[in-house]
Each structure stands twice: as C-alpha cells, then as structure tokens.
N, C-alpha and C positions, 0 to 999 in steps of 0.2 A: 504494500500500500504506500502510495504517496504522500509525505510528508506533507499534510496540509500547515502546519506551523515553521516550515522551512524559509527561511528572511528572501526575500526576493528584491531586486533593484525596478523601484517606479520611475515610469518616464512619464513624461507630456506627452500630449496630441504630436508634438513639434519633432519630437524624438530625441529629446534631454535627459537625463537622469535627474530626478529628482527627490528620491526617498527610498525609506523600505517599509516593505509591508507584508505578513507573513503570505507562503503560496495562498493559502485556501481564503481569505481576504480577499485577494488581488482577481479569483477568477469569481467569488461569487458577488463581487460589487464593480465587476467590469471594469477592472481598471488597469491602466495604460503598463504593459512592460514589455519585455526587448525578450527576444527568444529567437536560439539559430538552430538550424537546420544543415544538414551536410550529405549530400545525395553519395551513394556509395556507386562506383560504377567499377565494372572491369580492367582492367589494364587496355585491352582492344576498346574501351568504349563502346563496347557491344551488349553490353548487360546491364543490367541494375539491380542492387540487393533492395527488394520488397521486402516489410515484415507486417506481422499482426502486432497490434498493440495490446497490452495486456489490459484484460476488464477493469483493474482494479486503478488505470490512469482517472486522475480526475475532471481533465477532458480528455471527448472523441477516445472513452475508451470501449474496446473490442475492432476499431477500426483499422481499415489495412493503411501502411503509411511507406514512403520511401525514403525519408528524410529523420535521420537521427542527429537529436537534437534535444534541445530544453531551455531553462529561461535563465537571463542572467541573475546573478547574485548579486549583492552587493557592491559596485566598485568595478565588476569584472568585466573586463573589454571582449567582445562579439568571439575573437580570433581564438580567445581564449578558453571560451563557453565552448565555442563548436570542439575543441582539441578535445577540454575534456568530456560532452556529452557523447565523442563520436567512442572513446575510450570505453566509457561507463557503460552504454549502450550494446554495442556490438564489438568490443576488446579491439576497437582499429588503431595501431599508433603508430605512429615516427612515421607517417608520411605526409605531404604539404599538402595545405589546403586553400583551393582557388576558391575568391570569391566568387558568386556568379550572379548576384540578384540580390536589393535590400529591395522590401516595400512594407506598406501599412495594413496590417491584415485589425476588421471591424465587422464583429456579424450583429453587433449590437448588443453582447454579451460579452465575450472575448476579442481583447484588446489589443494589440502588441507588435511591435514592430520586429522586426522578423530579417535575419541576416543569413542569407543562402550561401552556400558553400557548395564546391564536390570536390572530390578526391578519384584515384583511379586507384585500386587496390585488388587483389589476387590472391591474399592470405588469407588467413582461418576468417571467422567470423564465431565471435561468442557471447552469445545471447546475454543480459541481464534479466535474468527470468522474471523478475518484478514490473519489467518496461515491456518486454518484445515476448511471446509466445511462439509465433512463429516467425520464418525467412527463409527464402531462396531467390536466386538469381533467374530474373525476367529479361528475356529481349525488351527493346523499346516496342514491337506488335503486341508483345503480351501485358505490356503496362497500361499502353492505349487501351484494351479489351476489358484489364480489370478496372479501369476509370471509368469504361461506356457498362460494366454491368451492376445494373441497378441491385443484385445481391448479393456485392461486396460491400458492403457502407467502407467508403476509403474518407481519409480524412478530410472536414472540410478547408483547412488552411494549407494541408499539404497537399489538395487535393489544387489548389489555385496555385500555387510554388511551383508543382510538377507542368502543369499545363502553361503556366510565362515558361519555363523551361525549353517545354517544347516549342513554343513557337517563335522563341527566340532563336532557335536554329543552332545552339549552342551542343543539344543534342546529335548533333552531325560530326561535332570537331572531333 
C-alpha cells in the first residue's frame, strides 16, 4: 500500500514548487505536484516495457501503464525522481535518461505536472511488487491495440504521455 502520509513537493498552476503536503492530501484535495515518468524501450527501439499497476496505487490503480514513474519529494529535481522511480519501480539503473516531453496533466481531480523521460534498456526488469503486478515487452502495434481496447482500462495521464509520444514521431528514432 501507498504511503498516503508520505511528504510530497507542491507546485503552482505555473509549475513552481511551493510546499509540502502529505501524498494522500495532495490527491484527495486536487492539488498541484510534479510527477515523472520514464518510458522503458528496447535497445532497437523496437519495444516497450508495459506493466499492470498494482490495485493497491492510490491513483489509476489496476490500470495498465508504460511509464515508471512517481511524484517529486520535497526539494527533489525531475532528473532525479525519474532515476530513482525508474530504480524502485522496475530495478533499471546506471543508464541515461533522455528527456522527451514536460506538460500539465488536469482531469479536475489530479493535478500535476509531469516530466517525461525514456531510456533504451535490455537488462532484467524487476518488479516492485507493491507498484507493478505485471510486465512485458510490446511492439509499438501492440501498444496502439492495448490503448484502442476498451478492456484494458490503461492509465488516464499515461494514457495522454504515451499518445504526445507517439505523434510526436519520436517513437521512430
């Protein structure tokens, strides 16, 4: 289970840091923070690691998602957050991480500005069983299919992340 009293770094509308406030505060009174994301893809660029997220997140949990990730801390710079959520998440480390995409992610409940990443990676992959249930590697046809089927509930902020992704064309390099 998710630390809901875990200190978390509040931003502005503007995308400033300005406070802290525990997680479980911060998502049930809508308010403003910073969370990164880090697409995991192949060494060919020909793959991407999907997982399921565990029931017990306190958002968009059971949803499938491709971006491991989470929210900043206190004081903690983007670069920083995605190294260690990509660690904590799926054990990925000591390899660099390309920015690829900031924007303002708003469904009227969840708030937060949002620092995209990817990596290209080929080594193990190991689950934080509290975060991720499942994972495996998807071509980019099988990611499009699991986005268009209506019964996969896929994440809705990763669910907008992965698709600027795609039609940013970035997915081709």
């Amino acid at each position: 289970m998710q630390d809901a009293d875990e200190p978390v770094a509040r931003y502005d509308a503007a995308g400033h840091e300005i406070g802290v406030a525990p997680r479980g505060v911060v998502y049930r009174d809508g308010l403003w923070h910073a969370s990164t994301g880090v697409l995991v893809r192949s060494g060919d660029g020909e793959r991407v690691y999907l997982h399921r997220r565990s029931t017990e997140k306190l958002i968009f949990p059971g949803c499938y998602d491709c971006w491991a990730g989470g929210v900043l801390g206190p004081g903690e710079l983007p670069d920083a957050a995605a190294v260690r959520e990509l660690d904590e998440e799926l054990g990925v480390r000591g390899v660099p991480l390309t920015p690829i995409d900031r924007f303002a992610y708003d469904d009227g409940s969840v708030r937060y500005h949002v620092f995209l990443y990817e990596v290209r990676w080929d080594g193990p992959i190991h689950h934080q069983p509290e975060e991720v249930v499942w994972g495996g590697w998807v071509t980019l046809p099988e990611l499009r299919a699991v986005l268009a089927d209506p019964d996969r509930p896929f994440a809705p902020d990763g669910r907008i992340g992965v698709r600027r992704w795609l039609d940013s064309g970035r997915s081709e390099e």
